[in-house]
N, C-alpha and C positions, 0 to 999 in steps of 0.2 A: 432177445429178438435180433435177428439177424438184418444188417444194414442192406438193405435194397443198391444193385446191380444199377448204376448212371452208366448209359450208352451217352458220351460224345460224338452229336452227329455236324459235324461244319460242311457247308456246303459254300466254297470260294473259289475265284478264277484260278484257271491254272498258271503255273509257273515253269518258266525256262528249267527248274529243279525238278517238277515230277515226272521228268522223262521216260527217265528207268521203271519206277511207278507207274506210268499211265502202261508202258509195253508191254509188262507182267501181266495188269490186269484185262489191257485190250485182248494178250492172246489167250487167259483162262476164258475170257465173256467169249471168244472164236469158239473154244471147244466146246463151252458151254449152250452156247447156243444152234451151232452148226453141225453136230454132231450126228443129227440122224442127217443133213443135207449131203455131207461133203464125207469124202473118203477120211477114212484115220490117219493112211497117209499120207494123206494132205497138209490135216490139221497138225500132226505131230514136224510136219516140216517150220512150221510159224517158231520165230525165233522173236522172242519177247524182246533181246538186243538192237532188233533190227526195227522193229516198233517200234521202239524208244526213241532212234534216230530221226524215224518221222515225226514225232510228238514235238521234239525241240524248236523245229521249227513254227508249231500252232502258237506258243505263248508269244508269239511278238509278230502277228499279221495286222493287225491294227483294229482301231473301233468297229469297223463291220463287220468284222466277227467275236462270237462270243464262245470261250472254252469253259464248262466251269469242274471242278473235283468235287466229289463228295469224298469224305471220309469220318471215317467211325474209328475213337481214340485215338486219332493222328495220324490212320491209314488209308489211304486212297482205294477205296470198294467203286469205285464209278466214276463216268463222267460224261459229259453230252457237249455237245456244240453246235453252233448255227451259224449262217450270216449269207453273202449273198447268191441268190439263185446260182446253179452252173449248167442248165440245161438250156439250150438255145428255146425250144418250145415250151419254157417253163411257165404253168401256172400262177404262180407269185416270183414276189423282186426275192423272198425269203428264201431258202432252205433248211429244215432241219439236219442236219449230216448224220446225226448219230448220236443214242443216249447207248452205253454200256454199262451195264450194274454186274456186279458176281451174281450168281445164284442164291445165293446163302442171303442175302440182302433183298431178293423181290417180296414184294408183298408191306414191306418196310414204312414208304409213305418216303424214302429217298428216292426212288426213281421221279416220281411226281414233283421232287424238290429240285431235282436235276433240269425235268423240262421248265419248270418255271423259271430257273434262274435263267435260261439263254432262251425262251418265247416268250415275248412281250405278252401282256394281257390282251387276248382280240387280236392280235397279227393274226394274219395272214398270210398263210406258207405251206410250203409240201415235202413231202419225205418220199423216200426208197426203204423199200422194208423186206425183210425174205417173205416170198409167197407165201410159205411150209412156215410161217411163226405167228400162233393165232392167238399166244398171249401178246406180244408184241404190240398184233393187231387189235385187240381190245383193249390195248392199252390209249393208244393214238384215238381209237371211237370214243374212250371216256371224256378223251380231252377236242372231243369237235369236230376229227377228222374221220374224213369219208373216203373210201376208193370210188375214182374215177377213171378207172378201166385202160388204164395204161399200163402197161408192165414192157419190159426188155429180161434177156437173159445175156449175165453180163462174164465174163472170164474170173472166177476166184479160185483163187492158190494154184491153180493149175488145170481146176475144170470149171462147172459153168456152175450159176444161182440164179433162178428167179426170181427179180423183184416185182412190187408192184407199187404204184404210188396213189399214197393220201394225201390230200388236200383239205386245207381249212380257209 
């Protein structure tokens, strides 16, 4: 009888160290997910290095924000963050920023671990989400949130995205 396949799934704050890691995986979740939105050469301009550089700075902004990793046998497949509102007319003091998962991982029951590790139980807060992403957006309605008819079209990688935002 053949021994059964253990997926390690840890889901922890991030660290000043998964720099390199989160940029990798931030810019496969870009091509991953933006792919019918955004031009190819766009996407293929994203430079995973250059992401990274941004990342370094998230592990050390302080208590009101929250970053967290997941990873699967010690590799970083995702991560999400929160903390406070950035829009002058925002609906809540929260924000969600962003969960990114790879592909290969949705449907998992990690993405879900992500939101919960940086959304309090019952907060209340609001996201920007691409228009054009309706798994996305069934994901944020399983967990509460509703569109309230706001949207902008905002400048990415060099052309434009529309978002729209949920609230809970």
């Amino acid at each position: 009888m053949e021994a059964e396949l253990q997926t390690d799934i840890v889901v922890r704050p991030v660290r000043d160290v998964d720099a390199e890691a989160l940029g990798r995986v931030h810019a496969t979740c870009w091509h991953e997910t933006y792919d019918h939105l955004i031009s190819k050469a766009a996407l293929e301009a994203i430079s995973p290095k250059r992401l990274a550089e941004l990342w370094t700075h998230w592990a050390v902004q302080g208590p009101d924000f929250k970053m967290f990793a997941a990873l699967v046998d010690g590799e970083i497949v995702g991560f999400a963050g929160s903390g406070p509102a950035r829009d002058r007319d925002a609906p809540a003091n929260r924000e969600l920023y962003f969960i990114y998962l790879l592909d290969a991982w949705h449907g998992t029951g990690i993405g879900q671990k992500l939101f919960d590790a940086v959304v309090e139980d019952g907060e209340s807060l609001y996201l920007w989400v691409a228009d054009d992403n309706p798994r996305a957006h069934r994901f944020y309605e399983r967990n509460g949130f509703r569109l309230d008819d706001a949207s902008h079209t905002e400048p990415f990688l060099g052309e434009t995205l529309t978002e729209v935002r949920f609230t809970r």
